[in-house]
LOZAKOL-667487 format. One record per residue: residue number from 1; x, y, z of N, C-alpha, C in turn. Coordinates in nm, 3 decimals. Each point is the difference from the previous one (the first is absolute). Layout:
# residues N
resi=NUM | n_u=X | n_v=Y | n_w=Z | ca_u=X | ca_v=Y | ca_w=Z | c_u=X | c_v=Y | c_w=Z
...
This chain:
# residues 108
resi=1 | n_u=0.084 | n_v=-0.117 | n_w=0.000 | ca_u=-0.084 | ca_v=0.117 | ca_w=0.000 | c_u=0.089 | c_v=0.124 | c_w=0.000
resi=2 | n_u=0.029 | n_v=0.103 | n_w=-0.085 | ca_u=0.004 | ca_v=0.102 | ca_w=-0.030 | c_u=-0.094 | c_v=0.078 | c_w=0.027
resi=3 | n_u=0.055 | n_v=0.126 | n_w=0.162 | ca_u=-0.076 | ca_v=0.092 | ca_w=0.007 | c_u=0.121 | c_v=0.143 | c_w=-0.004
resi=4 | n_u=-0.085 | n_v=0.072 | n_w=-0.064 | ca_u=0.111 | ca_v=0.153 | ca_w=-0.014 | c_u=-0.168 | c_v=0.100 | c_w=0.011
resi=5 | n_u=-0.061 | n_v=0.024 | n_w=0.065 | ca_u=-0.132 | ca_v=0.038 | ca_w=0.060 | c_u=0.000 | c_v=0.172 | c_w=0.069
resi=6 | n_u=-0.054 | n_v=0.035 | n_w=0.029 | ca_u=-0.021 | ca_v=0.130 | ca_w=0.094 | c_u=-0.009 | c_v=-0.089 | c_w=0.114
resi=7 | n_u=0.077 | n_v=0.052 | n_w=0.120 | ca_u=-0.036 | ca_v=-0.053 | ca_w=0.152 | c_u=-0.088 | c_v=0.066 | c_w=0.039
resi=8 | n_u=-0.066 | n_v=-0.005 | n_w=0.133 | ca_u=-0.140 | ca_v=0.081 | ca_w=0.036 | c_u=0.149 | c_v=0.110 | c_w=0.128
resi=9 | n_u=-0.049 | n_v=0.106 | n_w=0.006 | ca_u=0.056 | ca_v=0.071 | ca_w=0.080 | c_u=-0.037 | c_v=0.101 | c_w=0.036
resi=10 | n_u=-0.014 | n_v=0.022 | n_w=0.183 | ca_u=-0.046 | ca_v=0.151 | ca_w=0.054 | c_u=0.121 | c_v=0.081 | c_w=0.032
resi=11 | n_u=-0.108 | n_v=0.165 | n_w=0.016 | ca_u=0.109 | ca_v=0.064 | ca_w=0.066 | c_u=-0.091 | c_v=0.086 | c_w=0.148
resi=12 | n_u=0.038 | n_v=0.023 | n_w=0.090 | ca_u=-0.033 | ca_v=0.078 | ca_w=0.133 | c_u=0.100 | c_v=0.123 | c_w=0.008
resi=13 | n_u=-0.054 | n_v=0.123 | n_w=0.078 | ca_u=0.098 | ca_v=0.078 | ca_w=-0.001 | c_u=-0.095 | c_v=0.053 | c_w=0.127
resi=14 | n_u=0.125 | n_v=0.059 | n_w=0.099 | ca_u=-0.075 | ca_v=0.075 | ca_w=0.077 | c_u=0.121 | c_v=0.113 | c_w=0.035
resi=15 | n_u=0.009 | n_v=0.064 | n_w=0.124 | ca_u=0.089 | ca_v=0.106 | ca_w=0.009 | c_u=0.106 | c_v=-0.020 | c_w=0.004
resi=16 | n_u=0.043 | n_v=-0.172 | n_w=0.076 | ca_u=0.132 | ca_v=-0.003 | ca_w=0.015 | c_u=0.061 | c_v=-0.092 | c_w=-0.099
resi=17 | n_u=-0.076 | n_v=-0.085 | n_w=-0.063 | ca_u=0.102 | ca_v=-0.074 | ca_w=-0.104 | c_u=-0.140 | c_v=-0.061 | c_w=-0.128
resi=18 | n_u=0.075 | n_v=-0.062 | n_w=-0.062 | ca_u=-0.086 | ca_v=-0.065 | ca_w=-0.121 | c_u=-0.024 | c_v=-0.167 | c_w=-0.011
resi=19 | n_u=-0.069 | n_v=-0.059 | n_w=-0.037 | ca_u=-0.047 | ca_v=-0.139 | ca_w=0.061 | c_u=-0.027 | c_v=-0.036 | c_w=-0.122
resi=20 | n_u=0.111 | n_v=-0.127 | n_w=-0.056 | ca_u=-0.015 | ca_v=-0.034 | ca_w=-0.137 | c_u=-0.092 | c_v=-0.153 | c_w=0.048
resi=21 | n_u=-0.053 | n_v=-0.116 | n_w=-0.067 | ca_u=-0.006 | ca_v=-0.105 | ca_w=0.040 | c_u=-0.021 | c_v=-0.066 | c_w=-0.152
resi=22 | n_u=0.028 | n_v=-0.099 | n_w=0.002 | ca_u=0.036 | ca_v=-0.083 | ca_w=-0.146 | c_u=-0.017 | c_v=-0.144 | c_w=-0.017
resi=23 | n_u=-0.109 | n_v=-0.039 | n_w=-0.073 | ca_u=0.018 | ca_v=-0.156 | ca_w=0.001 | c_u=0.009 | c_v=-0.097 | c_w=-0.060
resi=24 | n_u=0.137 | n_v=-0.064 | n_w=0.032 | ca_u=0.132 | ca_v=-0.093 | ca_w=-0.036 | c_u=-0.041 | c_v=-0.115 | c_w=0.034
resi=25 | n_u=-0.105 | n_v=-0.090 | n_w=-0.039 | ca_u=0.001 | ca_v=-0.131 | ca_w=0.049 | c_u=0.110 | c_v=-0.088 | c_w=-0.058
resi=26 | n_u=0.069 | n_v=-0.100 | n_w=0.073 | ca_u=0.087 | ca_v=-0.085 | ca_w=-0.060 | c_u=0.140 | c_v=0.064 | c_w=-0.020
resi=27 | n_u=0.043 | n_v=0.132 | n_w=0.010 | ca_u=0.070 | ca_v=0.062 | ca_w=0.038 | c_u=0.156 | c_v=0.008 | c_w=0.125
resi=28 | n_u=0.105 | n_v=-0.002 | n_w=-0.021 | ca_u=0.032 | ca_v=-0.025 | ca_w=0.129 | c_u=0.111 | c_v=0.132 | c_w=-0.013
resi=29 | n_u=0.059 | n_v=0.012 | n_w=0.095 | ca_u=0.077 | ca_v=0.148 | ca_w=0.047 | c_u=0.094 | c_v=0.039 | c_w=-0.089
resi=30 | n_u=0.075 | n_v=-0.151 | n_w=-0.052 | ca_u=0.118 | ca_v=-0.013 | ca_w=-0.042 | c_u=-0.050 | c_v=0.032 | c_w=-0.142
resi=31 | n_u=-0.114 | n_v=-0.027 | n_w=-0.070 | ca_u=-0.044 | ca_v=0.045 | ca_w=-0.149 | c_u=-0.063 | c_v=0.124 | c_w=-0.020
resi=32 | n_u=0.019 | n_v=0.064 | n_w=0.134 | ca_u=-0.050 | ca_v=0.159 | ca_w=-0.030 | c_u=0.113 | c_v=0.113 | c_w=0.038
resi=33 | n_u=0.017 | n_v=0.111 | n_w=-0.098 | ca_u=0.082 | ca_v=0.072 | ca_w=-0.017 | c_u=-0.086 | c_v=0.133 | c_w=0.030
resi=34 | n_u=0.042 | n_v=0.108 | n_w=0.086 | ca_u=-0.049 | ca_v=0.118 | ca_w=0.011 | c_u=0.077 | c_v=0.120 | c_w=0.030
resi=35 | n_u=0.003 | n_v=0.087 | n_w=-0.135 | ca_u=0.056 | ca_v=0.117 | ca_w=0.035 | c_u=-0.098 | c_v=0.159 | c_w=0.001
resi=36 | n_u=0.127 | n_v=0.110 | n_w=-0.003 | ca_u=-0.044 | ca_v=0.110 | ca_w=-0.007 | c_u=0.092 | c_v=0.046 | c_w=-0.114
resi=37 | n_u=-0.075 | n_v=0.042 | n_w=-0.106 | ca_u=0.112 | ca_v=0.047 | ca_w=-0.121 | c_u=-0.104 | c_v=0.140 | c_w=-0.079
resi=38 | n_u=0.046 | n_v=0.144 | n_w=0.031 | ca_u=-0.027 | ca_v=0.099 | ca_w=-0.079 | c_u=-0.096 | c_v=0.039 | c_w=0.046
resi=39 | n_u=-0.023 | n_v=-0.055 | n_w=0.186 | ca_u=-0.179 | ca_v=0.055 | ca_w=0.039 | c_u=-0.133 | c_v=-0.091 | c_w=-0.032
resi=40 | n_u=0.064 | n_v=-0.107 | n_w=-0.019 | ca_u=-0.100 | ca_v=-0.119 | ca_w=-0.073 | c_u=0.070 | c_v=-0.128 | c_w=0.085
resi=41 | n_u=-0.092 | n_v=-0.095 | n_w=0.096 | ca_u=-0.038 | ca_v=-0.072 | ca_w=0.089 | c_u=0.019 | c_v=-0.120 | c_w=-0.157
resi=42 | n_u=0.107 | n_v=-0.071 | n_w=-0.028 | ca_u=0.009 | ca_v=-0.104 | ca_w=-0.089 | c_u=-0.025 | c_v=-0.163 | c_w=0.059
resi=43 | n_u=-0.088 | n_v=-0.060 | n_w=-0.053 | ca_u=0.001 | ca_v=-0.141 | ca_w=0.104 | c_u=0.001 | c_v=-0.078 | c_w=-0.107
resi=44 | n_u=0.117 | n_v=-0.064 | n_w=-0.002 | ca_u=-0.009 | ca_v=-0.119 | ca_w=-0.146 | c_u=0.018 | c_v=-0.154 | c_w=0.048
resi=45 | n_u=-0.088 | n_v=-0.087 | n_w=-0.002 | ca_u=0.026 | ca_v=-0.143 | ca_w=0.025 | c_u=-0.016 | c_v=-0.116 | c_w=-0.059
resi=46 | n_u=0.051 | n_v=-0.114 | n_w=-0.064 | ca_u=-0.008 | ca_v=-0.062 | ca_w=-0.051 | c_u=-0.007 | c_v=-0.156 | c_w=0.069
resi=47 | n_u=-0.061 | n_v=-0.084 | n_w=-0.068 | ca_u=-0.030 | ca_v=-0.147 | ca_w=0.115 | c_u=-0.020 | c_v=-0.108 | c_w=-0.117
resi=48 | n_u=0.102 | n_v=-0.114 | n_w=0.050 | ca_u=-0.019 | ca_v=-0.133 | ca_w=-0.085 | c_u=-0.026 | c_v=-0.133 | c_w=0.118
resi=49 | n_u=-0.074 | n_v=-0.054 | n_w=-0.051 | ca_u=-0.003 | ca_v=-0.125 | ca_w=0.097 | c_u=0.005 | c_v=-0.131 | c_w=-0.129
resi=50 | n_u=0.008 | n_v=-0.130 | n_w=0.077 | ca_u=-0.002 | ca_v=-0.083 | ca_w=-0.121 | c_u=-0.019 | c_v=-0.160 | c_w=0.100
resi=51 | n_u=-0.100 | n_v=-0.037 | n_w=0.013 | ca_u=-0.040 | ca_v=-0.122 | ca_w=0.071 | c_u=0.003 | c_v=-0.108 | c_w=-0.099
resi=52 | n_u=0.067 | n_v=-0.130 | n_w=0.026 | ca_u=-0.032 | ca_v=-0.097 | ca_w=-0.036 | c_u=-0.108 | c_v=-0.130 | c_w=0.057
resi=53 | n_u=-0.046 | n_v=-0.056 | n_w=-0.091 | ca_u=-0.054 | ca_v=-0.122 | ca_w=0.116 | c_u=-0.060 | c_v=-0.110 | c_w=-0.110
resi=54 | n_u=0.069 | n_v=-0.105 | n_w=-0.006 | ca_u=-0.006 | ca_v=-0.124 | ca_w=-0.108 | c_u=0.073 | c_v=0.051 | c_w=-0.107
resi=55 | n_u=-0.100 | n_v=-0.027 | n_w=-0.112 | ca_u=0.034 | ca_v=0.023 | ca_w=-0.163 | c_u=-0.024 | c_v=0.152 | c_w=-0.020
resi=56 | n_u=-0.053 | n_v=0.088 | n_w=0.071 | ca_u=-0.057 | ca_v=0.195 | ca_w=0.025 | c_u=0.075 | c_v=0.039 | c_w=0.043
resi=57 | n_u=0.004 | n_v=0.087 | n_w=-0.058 | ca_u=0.080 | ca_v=0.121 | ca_w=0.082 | c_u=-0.074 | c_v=0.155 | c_w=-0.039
resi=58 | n_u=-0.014 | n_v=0.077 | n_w=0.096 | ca_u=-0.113 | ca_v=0.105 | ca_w=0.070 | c_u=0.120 | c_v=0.119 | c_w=-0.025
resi=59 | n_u=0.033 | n_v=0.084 | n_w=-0.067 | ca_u=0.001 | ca_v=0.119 | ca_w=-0.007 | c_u=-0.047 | c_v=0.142 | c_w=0.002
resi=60 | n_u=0.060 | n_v=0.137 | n_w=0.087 | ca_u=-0.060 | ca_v=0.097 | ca_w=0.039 | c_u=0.119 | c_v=0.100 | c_w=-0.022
resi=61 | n_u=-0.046 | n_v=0.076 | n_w=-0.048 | ca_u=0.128 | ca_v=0.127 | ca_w=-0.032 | c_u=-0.134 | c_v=0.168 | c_w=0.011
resi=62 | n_u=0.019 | n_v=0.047 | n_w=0.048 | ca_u=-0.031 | ca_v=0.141 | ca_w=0.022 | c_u=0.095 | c_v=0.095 | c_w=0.007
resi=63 | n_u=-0.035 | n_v=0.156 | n_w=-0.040 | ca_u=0.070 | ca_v=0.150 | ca_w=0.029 | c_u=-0.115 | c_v=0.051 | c_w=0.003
resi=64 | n_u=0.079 | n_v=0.131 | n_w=0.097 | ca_u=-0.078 | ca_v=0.107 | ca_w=0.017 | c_u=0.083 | c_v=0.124 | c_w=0.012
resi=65 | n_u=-0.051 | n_v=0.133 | n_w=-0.091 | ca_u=0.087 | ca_v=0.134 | ca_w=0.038 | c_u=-0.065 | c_v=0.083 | c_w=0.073
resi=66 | n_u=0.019 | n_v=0.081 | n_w=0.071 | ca_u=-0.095 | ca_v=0.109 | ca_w=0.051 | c_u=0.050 | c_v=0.106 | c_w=-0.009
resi=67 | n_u=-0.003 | n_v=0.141 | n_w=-0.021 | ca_u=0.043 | ca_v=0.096 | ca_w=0.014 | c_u=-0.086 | c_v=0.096 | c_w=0.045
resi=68 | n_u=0.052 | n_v=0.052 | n_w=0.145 | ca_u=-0.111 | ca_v=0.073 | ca_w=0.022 | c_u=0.075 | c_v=0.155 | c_w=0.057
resi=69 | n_u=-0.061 | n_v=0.106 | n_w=-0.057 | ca_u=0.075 | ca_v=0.155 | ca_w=-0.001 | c_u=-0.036 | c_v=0.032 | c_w=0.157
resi=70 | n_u=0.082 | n_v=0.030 | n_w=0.037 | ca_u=0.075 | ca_v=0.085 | ca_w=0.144 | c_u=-0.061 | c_v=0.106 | c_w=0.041
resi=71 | n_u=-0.063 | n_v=0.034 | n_w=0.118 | ca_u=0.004 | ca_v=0.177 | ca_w=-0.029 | c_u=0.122 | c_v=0.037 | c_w=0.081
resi=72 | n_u=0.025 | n_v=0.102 | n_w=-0.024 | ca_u=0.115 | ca_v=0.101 | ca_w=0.068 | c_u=0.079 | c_v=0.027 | c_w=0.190
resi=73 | n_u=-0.169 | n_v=-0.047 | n_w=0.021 | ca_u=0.038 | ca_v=-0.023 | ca_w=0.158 | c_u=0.002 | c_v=-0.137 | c_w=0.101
resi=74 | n_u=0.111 | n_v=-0.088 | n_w=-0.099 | ca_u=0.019 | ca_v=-0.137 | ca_w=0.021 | c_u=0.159 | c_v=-0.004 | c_w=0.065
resi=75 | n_u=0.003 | n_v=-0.083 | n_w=0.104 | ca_u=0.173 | ca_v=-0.030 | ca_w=-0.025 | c_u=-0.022 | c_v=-0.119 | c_w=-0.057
resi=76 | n_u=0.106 | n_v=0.003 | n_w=-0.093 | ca_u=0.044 | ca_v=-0.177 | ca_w=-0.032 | c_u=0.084 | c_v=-0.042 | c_w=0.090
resi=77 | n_u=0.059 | n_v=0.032 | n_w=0.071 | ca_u=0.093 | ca_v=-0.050 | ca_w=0.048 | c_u=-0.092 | c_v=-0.091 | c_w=0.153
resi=78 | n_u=-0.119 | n_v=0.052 | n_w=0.006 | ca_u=-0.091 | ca_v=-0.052 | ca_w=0.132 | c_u=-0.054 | c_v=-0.091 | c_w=-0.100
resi=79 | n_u=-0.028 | n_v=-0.059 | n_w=-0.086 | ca_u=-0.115 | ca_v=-0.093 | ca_w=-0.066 | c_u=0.044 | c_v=-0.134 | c_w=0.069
resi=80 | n_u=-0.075 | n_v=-0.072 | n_w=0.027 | ca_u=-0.036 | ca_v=-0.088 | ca_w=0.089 | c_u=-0.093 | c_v=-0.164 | c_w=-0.079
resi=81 | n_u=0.069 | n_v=-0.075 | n_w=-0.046 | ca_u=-0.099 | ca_v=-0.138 | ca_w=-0.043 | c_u=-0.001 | c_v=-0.109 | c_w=0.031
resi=82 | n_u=-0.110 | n_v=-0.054 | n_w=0.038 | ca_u=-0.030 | ca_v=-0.150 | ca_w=0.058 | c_u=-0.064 | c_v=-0.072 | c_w=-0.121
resi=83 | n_u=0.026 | n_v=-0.140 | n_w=-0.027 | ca_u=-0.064 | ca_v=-0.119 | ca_w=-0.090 | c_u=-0.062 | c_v=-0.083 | c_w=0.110
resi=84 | n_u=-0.121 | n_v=-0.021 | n_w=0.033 | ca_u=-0.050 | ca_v=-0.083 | ca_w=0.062 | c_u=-0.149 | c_v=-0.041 | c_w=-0.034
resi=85 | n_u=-0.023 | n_v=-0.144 | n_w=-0.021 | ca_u=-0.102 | ca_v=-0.035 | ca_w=-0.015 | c_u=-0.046 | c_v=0.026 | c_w=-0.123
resi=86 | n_u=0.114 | n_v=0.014 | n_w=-0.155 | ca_u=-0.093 | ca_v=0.056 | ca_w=-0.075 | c_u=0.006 | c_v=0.135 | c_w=-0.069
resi=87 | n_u=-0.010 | n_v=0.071 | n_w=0.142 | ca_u=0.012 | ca_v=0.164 | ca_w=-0.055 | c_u=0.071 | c_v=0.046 | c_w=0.065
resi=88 | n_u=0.055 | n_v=0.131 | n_w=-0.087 | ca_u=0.107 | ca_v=0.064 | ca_w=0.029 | c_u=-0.031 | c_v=0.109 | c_w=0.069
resi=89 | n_u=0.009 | n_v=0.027 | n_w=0.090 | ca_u=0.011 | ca_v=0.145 | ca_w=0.098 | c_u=0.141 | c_v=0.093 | c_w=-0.013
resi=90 | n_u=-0.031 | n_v=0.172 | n_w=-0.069 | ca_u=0.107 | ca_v=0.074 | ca_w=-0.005 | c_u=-0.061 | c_v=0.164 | c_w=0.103
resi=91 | n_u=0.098 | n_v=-0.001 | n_w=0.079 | ca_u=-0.044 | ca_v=0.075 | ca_w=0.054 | c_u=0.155 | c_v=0.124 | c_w=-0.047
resi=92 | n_u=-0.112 | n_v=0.146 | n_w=-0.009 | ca_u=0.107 | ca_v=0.118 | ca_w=-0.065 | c_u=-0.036 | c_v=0.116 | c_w=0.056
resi=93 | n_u=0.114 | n_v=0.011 | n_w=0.126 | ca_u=-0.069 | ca_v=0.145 | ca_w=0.127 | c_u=0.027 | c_v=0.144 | c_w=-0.116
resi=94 | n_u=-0.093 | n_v=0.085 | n_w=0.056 | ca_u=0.008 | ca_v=0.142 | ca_w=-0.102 | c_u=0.118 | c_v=0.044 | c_w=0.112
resi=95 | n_u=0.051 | n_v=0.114 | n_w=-0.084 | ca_u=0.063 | ca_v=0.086 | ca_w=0.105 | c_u=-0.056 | c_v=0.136 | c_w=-0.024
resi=96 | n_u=0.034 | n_v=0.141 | n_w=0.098 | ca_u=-0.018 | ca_v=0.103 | ca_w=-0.029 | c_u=0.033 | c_v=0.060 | c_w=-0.085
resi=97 | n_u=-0.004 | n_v=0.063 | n_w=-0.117 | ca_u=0.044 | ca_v=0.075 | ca_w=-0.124 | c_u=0.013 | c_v=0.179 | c_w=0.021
resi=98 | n_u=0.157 | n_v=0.003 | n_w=0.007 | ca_u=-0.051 | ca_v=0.142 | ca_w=0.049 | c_u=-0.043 | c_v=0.060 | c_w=-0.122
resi=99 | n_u=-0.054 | n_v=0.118 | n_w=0.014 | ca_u=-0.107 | ca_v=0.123 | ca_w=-0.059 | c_u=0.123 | c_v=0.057 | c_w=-0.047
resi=100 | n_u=-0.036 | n_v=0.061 | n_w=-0.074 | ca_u=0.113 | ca_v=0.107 | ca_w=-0.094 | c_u=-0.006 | c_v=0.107 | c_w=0.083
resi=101 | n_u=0.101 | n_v=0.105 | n_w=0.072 | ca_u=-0.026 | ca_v=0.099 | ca_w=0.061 | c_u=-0.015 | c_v=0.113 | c_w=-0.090
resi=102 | n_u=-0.038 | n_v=0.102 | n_w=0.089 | ca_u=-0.075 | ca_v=0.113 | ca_w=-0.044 | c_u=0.141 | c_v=0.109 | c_w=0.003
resi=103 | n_u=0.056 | n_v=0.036 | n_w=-0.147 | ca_u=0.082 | ca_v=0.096 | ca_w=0.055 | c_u=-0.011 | c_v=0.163 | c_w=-0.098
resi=104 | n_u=0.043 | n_v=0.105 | n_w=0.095 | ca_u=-0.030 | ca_v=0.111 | ca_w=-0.078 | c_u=0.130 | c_v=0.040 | c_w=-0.086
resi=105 | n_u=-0.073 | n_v=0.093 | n_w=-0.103 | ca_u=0.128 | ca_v=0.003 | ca_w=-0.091 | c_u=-0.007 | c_v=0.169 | c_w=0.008
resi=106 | n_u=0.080 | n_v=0.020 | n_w=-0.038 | ca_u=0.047 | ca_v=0.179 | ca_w=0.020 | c_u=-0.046 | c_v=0.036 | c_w=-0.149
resi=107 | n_u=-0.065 | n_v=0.097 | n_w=-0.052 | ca_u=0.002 | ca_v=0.021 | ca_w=-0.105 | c_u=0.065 | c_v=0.165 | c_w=-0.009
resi=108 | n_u=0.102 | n_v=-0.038 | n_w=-0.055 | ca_u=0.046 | ca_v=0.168 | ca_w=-0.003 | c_u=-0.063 | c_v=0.059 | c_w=-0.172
């Protein structure tokens, strides 16, 4: 079975961070890759299995890409992910963004 599919995936956001959740059945830690590249949350994973039993043999190969855009008041450097059960939990704290200050200019 050949799957290369859309995964089903949420997102949560509240004041202090962003709440991705993703679901990876059959999935395991070691076949999922997750970065941060250009402000874009990249999750690429790929999965082969291959069972035998008598004269059969049962094959399974899946990928999945995700790319999902950043906003501005993220650290990457706090992103946070668990594989369990399935689905993937990414947790991404905002930080404060300072404001552009207000400055006066002399006009002579």
């Amino acid at each position: 079975m050949l799957s290369d599919s859309r995964i089903p995936w949420d997102v949560v956001e509240d004041d202090k961070c962003i709440k991705l959740r993703v679901d990876m059945p059959g999935y395991t830690k070691d076949e999922v890759k997750l970065t941060v590249e250009d402000d874009e949350l990249v999750l690429k994973a790929e999965h082969q299995t291959k069972e035998e039993e008598d004269d059969w043999s049962m094959r399974s190969y899946g990928s999945c890409n995700l790319r999902i855009r950043l906003p501005e008041n993220l650290d990457p450097s706090g992103i946070k992910a668990e594989l369990k059960d399935g689905v993937l939990k990414v947790t991404a704290p905002k930080v404060e963004v300072n404001k552009k200050e207000t400055h006066k200019v002399l006009v002579e």
